[in-house]
VOPAGU-2260 file (C-alpha; in pm, 1 decimal, decimal comma):
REM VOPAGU-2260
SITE   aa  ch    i         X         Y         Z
SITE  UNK   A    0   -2197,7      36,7   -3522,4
SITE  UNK   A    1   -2177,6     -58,0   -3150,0
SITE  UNK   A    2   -2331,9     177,2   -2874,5
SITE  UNK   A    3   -2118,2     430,6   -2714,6
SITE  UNK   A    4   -2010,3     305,5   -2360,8
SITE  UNK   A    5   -2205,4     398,7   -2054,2
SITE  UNK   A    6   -2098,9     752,6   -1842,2
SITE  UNK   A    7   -1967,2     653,2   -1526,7
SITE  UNK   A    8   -2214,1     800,0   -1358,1
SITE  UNK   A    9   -2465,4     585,2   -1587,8
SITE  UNK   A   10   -2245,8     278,8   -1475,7
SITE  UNK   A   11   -2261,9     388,1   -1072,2
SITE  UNK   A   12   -2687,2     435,6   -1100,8
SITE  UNK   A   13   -2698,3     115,0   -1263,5
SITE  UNK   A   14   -2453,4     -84,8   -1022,4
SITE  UNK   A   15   -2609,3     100,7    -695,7
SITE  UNK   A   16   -2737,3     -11,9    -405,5
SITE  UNK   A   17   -2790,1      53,5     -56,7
SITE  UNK   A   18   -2444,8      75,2     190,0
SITE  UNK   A   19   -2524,8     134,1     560,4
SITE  UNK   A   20   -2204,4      35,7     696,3
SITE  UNK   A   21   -1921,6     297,9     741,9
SITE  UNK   A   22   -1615,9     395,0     862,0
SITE  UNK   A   23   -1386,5     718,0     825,5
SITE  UNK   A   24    -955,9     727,4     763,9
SITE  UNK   A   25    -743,3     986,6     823,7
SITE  UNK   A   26    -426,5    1041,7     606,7
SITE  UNK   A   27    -255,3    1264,9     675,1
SITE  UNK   A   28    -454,9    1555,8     598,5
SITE  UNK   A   29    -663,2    1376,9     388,0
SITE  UNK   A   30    -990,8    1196,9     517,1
SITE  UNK   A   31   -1108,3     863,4     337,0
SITE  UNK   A   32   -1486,4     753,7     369,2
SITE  UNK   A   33   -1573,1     420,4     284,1
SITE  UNK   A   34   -1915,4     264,7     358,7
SITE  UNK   A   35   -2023,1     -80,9     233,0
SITE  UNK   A   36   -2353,4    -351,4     250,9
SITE  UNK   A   37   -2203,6    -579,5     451,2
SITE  UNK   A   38   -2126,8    -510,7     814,4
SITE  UNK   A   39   -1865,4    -789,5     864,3
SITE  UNK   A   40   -1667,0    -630,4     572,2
SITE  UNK   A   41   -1677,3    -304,1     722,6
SITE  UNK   A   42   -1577,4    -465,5    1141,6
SITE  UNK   A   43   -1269,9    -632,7     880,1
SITE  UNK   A   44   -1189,4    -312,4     754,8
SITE  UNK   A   45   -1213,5    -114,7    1017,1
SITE  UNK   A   46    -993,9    -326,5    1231,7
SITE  UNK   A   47    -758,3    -365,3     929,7
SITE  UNK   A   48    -687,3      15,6     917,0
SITE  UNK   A   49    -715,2      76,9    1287,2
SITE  UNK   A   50    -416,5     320,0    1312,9
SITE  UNK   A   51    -547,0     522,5    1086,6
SITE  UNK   A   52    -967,4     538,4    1194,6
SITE  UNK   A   53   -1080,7     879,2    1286,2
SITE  UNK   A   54   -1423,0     887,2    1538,3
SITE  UNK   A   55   -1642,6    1052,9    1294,3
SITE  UNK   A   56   -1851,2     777,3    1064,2
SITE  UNK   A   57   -1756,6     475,9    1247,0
SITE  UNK   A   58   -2067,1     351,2    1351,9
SITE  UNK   A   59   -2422,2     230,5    1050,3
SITE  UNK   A   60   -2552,8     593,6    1107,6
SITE  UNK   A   61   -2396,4     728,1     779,1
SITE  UNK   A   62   -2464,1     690,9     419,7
SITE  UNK   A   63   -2268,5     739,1     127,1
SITE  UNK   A   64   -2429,7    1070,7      73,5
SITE  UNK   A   65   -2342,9    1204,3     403,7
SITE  UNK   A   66   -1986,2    1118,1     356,4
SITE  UNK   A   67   -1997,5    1257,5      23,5
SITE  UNK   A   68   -1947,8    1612,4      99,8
SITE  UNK   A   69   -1723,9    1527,8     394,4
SITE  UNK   A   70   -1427,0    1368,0     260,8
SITE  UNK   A   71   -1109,1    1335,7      15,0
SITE  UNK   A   72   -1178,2    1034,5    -122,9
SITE  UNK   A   73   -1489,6     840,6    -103,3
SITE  UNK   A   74   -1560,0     430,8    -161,7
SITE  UNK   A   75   -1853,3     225,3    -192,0
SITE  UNK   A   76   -1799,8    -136,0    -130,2
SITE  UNK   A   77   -2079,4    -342,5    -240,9
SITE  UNK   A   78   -2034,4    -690,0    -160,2
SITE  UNK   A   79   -2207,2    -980,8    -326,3
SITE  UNK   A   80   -2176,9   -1234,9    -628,1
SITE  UNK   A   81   -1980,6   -1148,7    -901,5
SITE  UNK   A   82   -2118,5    -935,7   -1135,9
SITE  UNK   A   83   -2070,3    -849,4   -1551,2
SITE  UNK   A   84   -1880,1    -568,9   -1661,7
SITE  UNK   A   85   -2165,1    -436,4   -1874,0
SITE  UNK   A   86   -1948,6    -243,2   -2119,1
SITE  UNK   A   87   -1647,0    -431,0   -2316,7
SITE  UNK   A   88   -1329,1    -475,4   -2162,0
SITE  UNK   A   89    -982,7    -487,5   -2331,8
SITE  UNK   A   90    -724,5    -677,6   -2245,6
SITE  UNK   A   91    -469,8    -487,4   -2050,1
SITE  UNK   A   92     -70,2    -492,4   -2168,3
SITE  UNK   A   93      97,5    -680,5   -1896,1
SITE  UNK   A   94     516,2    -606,1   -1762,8
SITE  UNK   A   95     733,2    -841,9   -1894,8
SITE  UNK   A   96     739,5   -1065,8   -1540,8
SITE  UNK   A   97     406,7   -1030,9   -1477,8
SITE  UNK   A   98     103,9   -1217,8   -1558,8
SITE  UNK   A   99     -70,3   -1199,1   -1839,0
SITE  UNK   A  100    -459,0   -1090,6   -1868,8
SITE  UNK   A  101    -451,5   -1041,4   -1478,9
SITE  UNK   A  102    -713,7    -692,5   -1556,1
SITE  UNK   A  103    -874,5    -606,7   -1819,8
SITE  UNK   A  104   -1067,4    -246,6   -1832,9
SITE  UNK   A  105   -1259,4      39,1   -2028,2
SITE  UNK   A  106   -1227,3     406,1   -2003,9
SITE  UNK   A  107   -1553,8     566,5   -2001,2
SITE  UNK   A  108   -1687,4     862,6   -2146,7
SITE  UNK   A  109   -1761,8    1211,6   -1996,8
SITE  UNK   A  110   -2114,1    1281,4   -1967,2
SITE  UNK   A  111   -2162,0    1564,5   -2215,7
SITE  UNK   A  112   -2417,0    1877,5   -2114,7
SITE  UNK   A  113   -2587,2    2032,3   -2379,9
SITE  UNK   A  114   -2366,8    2293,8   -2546,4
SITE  UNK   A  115   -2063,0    2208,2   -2408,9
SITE  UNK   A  116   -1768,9    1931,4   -2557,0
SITE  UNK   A  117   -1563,5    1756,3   -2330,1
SITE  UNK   A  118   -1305,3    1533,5   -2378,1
SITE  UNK   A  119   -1077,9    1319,0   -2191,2
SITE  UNK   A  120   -1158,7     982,7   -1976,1
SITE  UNK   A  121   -1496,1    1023,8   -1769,7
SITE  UNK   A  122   -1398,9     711,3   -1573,7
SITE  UNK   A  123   -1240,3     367,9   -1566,7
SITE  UNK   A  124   -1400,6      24,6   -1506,1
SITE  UNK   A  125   -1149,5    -216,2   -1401,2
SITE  UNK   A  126   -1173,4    -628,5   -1362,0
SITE  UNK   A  127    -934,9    -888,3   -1197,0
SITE  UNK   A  128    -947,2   -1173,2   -1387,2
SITE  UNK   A  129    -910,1   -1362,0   -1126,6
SITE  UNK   A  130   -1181,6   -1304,7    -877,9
SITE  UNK   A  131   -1413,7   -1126,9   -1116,2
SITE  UNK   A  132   -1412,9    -773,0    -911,9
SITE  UNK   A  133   -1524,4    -500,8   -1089,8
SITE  UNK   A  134   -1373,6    -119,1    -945,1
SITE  UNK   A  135   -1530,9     136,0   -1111,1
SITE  UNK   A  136   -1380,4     486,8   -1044,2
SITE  UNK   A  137   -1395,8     848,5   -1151,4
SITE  UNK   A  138   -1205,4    1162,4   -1112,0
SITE  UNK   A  139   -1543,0    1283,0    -955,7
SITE  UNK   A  140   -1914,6    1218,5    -875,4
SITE  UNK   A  141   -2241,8    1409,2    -748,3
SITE  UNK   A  142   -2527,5    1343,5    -645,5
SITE  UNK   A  143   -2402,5    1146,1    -377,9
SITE  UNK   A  144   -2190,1     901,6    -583,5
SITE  UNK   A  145   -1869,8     773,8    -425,1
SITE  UNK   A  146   -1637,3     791,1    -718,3
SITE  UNK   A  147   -1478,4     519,8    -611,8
SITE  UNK   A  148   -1656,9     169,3    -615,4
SITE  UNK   A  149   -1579,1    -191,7    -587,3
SITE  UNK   A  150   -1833,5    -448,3    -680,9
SITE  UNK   A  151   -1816,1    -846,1    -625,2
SITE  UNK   A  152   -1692,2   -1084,4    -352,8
SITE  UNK   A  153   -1544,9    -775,4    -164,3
SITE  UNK   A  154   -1563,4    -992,2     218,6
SITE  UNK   A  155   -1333,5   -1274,5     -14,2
SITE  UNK   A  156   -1103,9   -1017,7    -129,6
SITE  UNK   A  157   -1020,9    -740,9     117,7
SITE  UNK   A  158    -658,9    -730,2      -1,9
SITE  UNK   A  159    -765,3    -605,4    -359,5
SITE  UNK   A  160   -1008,8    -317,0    -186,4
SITE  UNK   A  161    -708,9    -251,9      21,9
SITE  UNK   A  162    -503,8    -182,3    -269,2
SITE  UNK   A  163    -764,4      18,6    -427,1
SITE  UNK   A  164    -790,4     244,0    -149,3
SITE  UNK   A  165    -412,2     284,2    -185,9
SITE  UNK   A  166    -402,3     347,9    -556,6
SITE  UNK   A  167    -672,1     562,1    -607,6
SITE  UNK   A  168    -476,3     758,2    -305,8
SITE  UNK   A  169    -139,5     734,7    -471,4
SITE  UNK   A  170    -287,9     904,2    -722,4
SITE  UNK   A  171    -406,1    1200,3    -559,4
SITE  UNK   A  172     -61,9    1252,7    -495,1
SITE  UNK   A  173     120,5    1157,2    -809,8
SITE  UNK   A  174     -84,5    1419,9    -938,2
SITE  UNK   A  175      39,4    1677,7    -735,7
SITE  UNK   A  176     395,7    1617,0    -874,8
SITE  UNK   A  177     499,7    1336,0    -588,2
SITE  UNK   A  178     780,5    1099,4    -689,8
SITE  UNK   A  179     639,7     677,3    -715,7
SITE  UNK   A  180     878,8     483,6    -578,6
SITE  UNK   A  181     856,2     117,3    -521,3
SITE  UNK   A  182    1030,2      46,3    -165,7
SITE  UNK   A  183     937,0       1,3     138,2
SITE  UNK   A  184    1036,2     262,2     438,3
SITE  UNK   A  185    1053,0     285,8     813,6
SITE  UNK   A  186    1134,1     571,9    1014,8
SITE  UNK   A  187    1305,1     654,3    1371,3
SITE  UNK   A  188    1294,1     900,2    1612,6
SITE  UNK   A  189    1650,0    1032,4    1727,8
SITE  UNK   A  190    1575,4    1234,8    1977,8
SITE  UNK   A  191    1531,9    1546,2    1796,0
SITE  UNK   A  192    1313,5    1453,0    1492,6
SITE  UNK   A  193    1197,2    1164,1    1336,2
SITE  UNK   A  194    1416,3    1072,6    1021,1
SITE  UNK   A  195    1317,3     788,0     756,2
SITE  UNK   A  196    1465,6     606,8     504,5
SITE  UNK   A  197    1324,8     427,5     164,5
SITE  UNK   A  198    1434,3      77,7      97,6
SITE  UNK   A  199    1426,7     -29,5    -263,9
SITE  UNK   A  200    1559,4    -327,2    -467,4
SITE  UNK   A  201    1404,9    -558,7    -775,0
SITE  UNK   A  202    1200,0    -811,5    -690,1
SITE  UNK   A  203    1286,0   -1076,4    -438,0
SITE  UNK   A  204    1568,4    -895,8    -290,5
SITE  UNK   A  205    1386,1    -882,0      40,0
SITE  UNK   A  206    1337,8    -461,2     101,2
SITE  UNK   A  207    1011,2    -553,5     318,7
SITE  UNK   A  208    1213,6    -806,9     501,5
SITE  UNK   A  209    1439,6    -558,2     580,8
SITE  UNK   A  210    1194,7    -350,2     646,6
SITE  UNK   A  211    1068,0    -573,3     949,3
SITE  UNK   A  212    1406,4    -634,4    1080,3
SITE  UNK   A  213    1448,6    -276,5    1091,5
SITE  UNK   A  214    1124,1    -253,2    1277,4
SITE  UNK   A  215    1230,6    -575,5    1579,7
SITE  UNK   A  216    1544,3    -271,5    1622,4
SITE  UNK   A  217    1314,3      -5,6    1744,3
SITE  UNK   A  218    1244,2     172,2    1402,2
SITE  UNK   A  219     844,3     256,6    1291,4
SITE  UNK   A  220     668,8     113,0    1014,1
SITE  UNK   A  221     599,7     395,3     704,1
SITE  UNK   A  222     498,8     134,1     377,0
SITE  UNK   A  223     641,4    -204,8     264,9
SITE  UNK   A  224     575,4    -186,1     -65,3
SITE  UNK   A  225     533,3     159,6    -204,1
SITE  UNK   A  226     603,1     485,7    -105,0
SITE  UNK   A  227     611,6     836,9    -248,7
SITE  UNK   A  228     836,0    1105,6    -208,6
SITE  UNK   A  229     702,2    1492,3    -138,2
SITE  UNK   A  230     971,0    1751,8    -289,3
SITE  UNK   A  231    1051,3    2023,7     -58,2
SITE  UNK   A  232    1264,2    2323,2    -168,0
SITE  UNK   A  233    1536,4    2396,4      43,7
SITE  UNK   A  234    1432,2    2119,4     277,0
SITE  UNK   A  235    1457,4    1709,5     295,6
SITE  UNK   A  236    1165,8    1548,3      75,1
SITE  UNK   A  237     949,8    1367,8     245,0
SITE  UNK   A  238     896,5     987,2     277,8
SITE  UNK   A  239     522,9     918,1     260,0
SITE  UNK   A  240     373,5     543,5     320,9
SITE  UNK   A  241      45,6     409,1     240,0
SITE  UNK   A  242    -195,3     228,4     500,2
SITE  UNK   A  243     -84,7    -121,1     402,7
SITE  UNK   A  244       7,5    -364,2     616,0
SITE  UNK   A  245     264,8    -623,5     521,2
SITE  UNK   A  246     181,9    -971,4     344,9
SITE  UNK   A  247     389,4   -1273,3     454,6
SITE  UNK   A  248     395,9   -1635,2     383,2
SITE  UNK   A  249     458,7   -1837,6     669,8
SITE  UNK   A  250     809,8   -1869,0     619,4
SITE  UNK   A  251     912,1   -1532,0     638,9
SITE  UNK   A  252     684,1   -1529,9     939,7
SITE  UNK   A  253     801,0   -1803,6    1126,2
SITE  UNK   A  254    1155,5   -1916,7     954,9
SITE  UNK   A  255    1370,7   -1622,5    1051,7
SITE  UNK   A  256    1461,6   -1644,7    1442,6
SITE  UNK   A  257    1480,6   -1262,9    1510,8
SITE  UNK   A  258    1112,7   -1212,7    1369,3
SITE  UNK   A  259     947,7   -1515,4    1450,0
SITE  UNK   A  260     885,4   -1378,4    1807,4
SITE  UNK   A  261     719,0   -1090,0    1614,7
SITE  UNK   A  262     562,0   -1243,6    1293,8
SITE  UNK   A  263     409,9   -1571,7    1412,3
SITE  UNK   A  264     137,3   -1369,0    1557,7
SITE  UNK   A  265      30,8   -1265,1    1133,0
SITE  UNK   A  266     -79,1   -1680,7    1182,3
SITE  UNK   A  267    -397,0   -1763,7    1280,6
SITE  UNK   A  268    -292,1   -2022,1    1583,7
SITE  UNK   A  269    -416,9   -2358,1    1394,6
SITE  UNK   A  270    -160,1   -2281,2    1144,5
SITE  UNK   A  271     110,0   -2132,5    1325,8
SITE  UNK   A  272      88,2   -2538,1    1441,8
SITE  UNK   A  273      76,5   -2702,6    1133,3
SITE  UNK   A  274     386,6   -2509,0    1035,1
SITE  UNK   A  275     566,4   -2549,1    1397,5
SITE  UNK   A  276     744,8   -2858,9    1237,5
SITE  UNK   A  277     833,0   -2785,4     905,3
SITE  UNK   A  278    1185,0   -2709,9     791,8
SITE  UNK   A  279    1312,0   -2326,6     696,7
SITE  UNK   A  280    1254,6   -2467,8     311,4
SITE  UNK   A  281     942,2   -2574,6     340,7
SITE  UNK   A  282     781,1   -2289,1     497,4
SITE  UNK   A  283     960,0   -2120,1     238,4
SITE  UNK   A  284     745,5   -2316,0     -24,3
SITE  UNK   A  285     400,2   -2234,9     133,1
SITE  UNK   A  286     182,7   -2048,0     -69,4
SITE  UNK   A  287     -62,5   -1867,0     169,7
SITE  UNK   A  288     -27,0   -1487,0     261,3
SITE  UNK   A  289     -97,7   -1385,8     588,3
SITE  UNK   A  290    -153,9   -1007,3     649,5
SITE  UNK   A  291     104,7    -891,8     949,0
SITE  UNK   A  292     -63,2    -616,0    1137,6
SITE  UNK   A  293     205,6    -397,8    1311,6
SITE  UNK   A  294      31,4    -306,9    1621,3
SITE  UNK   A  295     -29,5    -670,8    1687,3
SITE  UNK   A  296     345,1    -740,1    1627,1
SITE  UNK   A  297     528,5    -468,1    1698,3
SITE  UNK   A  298     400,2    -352,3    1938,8
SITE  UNK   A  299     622,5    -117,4    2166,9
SITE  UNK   A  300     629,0    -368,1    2452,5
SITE  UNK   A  301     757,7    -626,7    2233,5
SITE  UNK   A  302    1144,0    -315,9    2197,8
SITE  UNK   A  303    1436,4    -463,4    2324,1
SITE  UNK   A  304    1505,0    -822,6    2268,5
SITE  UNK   A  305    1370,7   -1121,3    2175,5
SITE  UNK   A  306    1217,3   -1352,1    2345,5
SITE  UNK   A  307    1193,8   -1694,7    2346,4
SITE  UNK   A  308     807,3   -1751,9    2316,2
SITE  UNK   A  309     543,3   -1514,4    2163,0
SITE  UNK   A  310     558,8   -1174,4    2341,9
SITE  UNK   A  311     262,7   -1027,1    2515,0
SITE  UNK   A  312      44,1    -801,9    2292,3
SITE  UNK   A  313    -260,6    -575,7    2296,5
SITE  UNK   A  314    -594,8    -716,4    2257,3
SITE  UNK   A  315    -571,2    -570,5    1896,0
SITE  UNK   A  316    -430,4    -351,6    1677,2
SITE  UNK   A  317    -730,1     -44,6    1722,9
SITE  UNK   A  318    -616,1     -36,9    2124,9
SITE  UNK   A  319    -281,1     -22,0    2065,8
SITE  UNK   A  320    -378,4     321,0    1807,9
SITE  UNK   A  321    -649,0     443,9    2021,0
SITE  UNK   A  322    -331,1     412,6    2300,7
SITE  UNK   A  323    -119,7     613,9    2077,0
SITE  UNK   A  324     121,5     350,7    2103,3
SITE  UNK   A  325     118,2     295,4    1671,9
SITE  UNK   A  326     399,5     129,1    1511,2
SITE  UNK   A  327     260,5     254,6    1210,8
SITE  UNK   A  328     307,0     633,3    1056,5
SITE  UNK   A  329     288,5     754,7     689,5
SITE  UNK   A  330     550,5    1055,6     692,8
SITE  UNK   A  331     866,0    1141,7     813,0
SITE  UNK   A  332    1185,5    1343,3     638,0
SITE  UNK   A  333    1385,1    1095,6     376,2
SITE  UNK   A  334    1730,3    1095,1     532,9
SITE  UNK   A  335    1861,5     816,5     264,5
SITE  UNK   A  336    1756,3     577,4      -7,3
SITE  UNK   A  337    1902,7     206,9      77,7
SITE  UNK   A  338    1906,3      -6,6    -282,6
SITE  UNK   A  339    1911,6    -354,2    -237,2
SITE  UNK   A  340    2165,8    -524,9    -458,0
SITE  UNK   A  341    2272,6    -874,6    -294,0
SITE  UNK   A  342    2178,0   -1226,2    -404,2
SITE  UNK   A  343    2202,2   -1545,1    -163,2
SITE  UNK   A  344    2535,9   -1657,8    -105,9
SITE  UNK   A  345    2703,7   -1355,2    -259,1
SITE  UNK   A  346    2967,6   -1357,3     -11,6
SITE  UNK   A  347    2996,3   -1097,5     260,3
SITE  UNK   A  348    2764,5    -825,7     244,0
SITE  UNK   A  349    2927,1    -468,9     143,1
SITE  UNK   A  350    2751,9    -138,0     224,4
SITE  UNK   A  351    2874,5     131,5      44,7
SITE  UNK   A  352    2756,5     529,2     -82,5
SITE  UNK   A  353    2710,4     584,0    -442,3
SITE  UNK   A  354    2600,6     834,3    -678,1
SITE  UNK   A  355    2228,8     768,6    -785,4
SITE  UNK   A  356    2272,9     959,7   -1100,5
SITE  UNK   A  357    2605,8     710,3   -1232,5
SITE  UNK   A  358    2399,8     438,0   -1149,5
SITE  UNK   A  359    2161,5     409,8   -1382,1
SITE  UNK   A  360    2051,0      51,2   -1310,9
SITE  UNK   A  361    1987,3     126,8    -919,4
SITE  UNK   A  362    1747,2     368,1    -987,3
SITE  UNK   A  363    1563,8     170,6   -1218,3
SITE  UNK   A  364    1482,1     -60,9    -907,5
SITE  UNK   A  365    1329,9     267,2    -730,5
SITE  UNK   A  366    1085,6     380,6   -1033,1
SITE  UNK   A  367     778,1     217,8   -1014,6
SITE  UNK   A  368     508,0     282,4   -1370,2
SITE  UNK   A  369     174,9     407,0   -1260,4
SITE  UNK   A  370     -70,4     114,9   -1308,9
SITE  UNK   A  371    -435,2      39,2   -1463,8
SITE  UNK   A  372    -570,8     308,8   -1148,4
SITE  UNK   A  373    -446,4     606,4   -1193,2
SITE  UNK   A  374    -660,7     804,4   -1480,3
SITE  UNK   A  375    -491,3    1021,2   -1777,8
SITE  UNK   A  376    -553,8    1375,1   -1631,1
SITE  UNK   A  377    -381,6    1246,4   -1331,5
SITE  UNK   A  378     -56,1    1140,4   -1492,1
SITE  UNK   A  379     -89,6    1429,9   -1695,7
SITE  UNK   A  380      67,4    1650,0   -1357,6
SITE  UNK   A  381     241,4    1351,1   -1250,8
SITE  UNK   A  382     651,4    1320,5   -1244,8
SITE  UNK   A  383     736,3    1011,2   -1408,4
SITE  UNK   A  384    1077,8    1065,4   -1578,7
SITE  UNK   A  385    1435,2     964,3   -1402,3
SITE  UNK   A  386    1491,0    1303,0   -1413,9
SITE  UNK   A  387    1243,0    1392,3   -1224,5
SITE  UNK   A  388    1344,6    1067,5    -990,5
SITE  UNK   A  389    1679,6    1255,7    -963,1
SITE  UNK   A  390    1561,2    1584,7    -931,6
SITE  UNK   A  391    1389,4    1468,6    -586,5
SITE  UNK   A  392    1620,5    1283,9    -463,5
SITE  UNK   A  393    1888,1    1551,4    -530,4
SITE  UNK   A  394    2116,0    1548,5    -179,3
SITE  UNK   A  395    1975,5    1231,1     -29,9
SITE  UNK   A  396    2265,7     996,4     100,6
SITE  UNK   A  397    2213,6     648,9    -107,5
SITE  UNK   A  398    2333,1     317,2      30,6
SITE  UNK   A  399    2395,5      28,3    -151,4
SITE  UNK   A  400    2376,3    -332,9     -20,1
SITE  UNK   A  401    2544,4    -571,0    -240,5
SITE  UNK   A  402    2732,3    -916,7    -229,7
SITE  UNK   A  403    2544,6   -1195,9     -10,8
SITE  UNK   A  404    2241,4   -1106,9     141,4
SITE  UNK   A  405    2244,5   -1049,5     525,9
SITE  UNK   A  406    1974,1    -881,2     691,5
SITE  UNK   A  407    2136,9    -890,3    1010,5
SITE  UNK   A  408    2416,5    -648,6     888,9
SITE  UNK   A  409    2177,2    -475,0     620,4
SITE  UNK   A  410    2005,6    -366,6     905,4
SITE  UNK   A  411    2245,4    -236,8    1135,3
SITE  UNK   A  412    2380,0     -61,1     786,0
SITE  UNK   A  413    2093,9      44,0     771,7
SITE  UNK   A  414    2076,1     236,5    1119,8
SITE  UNK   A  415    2424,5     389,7    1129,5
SITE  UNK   A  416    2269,8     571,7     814,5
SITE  UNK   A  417    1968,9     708,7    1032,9
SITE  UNK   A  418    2115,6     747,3    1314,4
């Protein structure tokens, strides 16, 4: 008989050690502390999320402990070689689409007090295949255990603590009943409010490319890749972003003439260079991902027009927040729902209002499945079903784009239904 696996609290004692380094996020109403060993990581991250850093627990003079009692959601970033899982993974089922064995994981036990019997999933321990991080997360911790932790290359792989910040967020709020959507969204002030609008469509239809030519017309950046939607009775839901940035490969940064003004700056300048000659299809072809932060590109200085060479910026994205000049906000009231259903050299583009609950297949490109981060007694609250999808939605104008695609006229499409 094999040995029972490890508590996660067992796992977290045997995994510790010391993190000096740490910052503080606020969103929305929710605070997010996140301290780590490495000091460079924590400058990276700190910059990274700059729209979104509150004053308190910037600086080394915090612990883990001392944010433990302080925040939401705590993580503990401990960066160094990889380590071994020690407890047995499974293979996770992949999507049909998707990779195969990208993570593999095991649920964890609760710890068990003496005459009591607890069931359910204690914790998770999570690997990527791929870079050999280990997350290990919990729906709770004491003692001064973040109950959130990434272990491994973590300076080599800020994207994947990135998304773990955001998923183990999402959660919080799936859990509350909030609808998972995967679009992207921006959001524009019309003089009397601010009104947003989610902007779905299967893979490879371009929704964060839209997104960004939405955001070179004046609009403000809410989430490119996922969003969730906050049901309000007798109100508009809400349109809630995460506090991720954009990914690009150089083409999309630098082959499109109304963003390249904007995007080239996601480049570091060797290979904004290297990539100054290449044709439209060949930056296409580039593998690399670039992270576009949308202070340093969009910034407000950069409204109306664009110019021929790089505009001016500010020396970073955390002066252009600490200016309270962001780009970047994670709410605003869901005005409509633009699906993405074109294909290259589809002919003209046609914009057109349809009923979400006829159109079975649209939605399906809204719906997003909760992943290997969110926990059982999470999704056991959550609102997964399309009727649930409809229910929240019920009353929100949908668009859809279909023929060829044209992100020129998307876009303006896209305005006349904000504005």
């Amino acid at each position: 008989m094999s040995a029972p696996a490890p508590t996660f609290e067992a796992l977290a004692e045997a995994y510790a050690a010391p993190a000096p380094f740490c910052l503080r996020l606020r969103l929305e109403e929710l605070t997010v502390g996140v301290c780590t060993n490495n000091a460079a990581l924590a400058d990276d991250l700190r910059r990274y999320f700059a729209p979104f850093v509150c004053g308190a627990g910037e600086s080394a003079g915090e612990s883990v402990s001392d944010l433990a009692d302080l925040d939401d959601l705590k993580f503990l970033f401990l960066d160094g070689p990889v380590r071994q899982p020690l407890v047995e993974l499974a293979v996770r089922r992949h999507l049909p689409g998707k990779k195969p064995d990208k993570e593999r994981f095991a649920d964890l036990p609760n710890a068990v007090m003496p005459g009591t019997e607890i069931s359910g999933v204690g914790g998770r321990l999570v690997r990527k295949q791929a870079t050999g991080m280990l997350f290990l997360f919990g729906p709770g911790a004491g003692g001064g255990i973040a109950p959130n932790i990434a272990i491994g290359p973590c300076a080599q792989n800020r994207n994947q603590l990135v998304n773990f910040i955001c998923a183990r967020y999402m959660e919080r709020r799936v859990a509350a009943g909030w609808l998972l959507g995967h679009a992207a969204g921006v959001a524009l002030d019309t003089g009397e409010r601010a009104k947003s609008l989610a902007l779905c469509g299967f893979a490879g239809m371009g929704k964060s490319t839209l997104a960004l030519h939405l955001l070179a017309r004046g609009c403000d950046f809410l989430s490119n890749d996922r969003v969730l939607v906050e049901p309000r009775p007798g109100a508009a839901p809400l349109l809630h972003g995460i506090p991720k940035h954009p990914r690009l490969n150089p083409g999309t940064a630098l082959g499109n003439p109304e963003l390249a003004p904007h995007l080239a700056r996601a480049l570091p300048d060797a290979l904004r260079a290297a990539y100054a000659g290449l044709a439209p299809s060949a930056l296409y072809a580039v593998e690399d991902k670039f992270d576009a932060l949308i202070d340093d590109c969009f910034g407000p200085e950069r409204l109306g027009g664009v110019a021929s060479s790089l505009p001016a910026a500010p020396d970073n994205a955390q002066d252009a927040a600490q200016a309270g000049r962001s780009r970047f906000r994670l709410a605003a009231p869901l005005c409509g729902l633009v699906v993405l259903n074109w294909r290259h050299g589809g002919g003209p583009m046609q914009a057109r209002r349809v009923d979400l609950a006829s159109r079975p297949d649209l939605l399906a490109a809204l719906r997003k499945p909760p992943g290997v981060f969110y926990l059982p007694q999470a999704l056991a609250t959550a609102r997964l079903s399309a009727q649930h999808s409809l229910q929240t939605l019920s009353g929100v104008p949908v668009l859809e784009l279909s023929g060829g695609s044209d992100f020129s006229t998307g876009a303006q499409a896209c305005l006349n239904l904000l504005q």
